[in-house]
Structure formats: C-alpha cells, structure tokens
C-alpha positions as CSV (number, residue, x, y, z in Angstrom):
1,X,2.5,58.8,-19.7
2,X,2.9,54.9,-20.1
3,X,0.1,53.3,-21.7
4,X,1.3,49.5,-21.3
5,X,0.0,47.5,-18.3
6,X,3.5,46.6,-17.4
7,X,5.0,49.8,-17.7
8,X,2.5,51.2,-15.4
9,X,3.6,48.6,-13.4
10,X,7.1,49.1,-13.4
11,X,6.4,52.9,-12.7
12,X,4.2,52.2,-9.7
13,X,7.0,49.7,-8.7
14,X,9.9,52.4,-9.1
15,X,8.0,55.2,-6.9
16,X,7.8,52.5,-4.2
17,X,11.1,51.9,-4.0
18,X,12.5,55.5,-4.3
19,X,10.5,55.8,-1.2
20,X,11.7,52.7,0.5
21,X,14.9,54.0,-0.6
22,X,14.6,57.5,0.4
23,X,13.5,56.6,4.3
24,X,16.5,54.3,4.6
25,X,18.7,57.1,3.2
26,X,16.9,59.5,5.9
27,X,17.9,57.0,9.0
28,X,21.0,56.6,7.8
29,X,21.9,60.5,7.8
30,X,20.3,60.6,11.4
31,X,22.2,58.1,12.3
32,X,25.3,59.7,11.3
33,X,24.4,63.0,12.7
34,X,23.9,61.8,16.3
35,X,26.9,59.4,16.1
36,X,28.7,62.8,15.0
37,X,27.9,64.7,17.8
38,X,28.2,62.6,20.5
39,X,32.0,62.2,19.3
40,X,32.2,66.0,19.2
41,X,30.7,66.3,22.6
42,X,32.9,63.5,23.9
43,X,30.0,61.5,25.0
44,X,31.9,58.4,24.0
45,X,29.8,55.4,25.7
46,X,26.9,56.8,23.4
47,X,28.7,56.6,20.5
48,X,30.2,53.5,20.7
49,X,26.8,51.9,21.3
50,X,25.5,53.7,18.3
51,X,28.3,53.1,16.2
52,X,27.3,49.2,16.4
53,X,23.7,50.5,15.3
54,X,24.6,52.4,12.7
55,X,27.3,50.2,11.1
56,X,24.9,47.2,10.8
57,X,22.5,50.0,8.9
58,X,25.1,50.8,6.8
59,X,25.7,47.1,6.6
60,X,22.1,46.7,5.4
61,X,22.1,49.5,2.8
62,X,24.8,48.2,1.1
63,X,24.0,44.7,1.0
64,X,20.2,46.1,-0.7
65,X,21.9,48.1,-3.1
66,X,20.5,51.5,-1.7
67,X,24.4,52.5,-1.2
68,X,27.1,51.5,-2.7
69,X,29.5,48.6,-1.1
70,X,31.9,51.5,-1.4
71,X,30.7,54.0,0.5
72,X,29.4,52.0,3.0
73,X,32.9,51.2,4.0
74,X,34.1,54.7,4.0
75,X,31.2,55.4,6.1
76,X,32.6,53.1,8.8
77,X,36.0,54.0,7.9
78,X,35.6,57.2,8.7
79,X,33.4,56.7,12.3
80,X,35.6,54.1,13.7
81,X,38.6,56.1,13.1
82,X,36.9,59.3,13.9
83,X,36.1,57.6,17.5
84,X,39.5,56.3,17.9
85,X,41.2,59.6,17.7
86,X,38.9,61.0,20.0
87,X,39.0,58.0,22.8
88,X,42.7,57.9,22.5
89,X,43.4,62.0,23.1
90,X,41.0,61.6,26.2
C-alpha cells in the first residue's frame, strides 16, 4: 500500500480514469455492435446515421488517448468500407 500523500493521490487518480476509460471503451463496443448489425441486416439508413455517431466517438477516444490514433482509423476503415460493399451489392 502507498504510504505518501501523493502516491495515494496518484492511485485514487488512476482508478478514476480506468473507469472513465473503461465506460468510453463500453460505448464504443455498443456502438460498434449496433452499427454491425444493422449492416448485416441491411438496414442501411440506420447505419449510416450511426456511422456519423460512432466515428466522431472514435474520433474522441483517440484524440484523449483512451485508443490509439491507430486503431481508431482502422475502426473507421473498416465500417465505411464495410457499408460500402453492402450499399453497393444492394
């Protein structure tokens, strides 16, 4: 256990942000699920109005650090490109 003032500090400050972290991390899987499954169930119009949503979350979470910049843009990569094979075969 830490016995200095700021190290009890910097522990309280490190479990806030793992759960700060964690909640964003949460949304952002959600996010992608739904997005996921409205492309499989060719509900396009939803997913290109949460694609917009999600990619400015993603946007966020990379910009804070919580993911990295990397990821992020396979992440959108991946969606957009995902949605465009699907909206051009129908």
């Amino acid at each position: 256990m830490a016995s200095h003032e700021s190290a009890l500090k910097a522990h309280r400050q490190s479990v806030k942000n793992r759960d700060h972290n964690r909640q964003f991390r949460a949304r952002l899987r959600g996010a992608l699920k739904t997005i996921r499954t409205a492309i499989d169930a060719n509900d396009l119009t939803a997913a290109k109005t949460g694609l917009k949503a999600t990619i400015s979350l993603i946007d966020k979470m990379a910009s804070k650090g919580i993911i990295h910049r990397n990821a992020a843009g396979r992440y959108k990569s991946r969606l957009t490109a995902r949605l465009a094979s699907k909206s051009s075969a129908a």
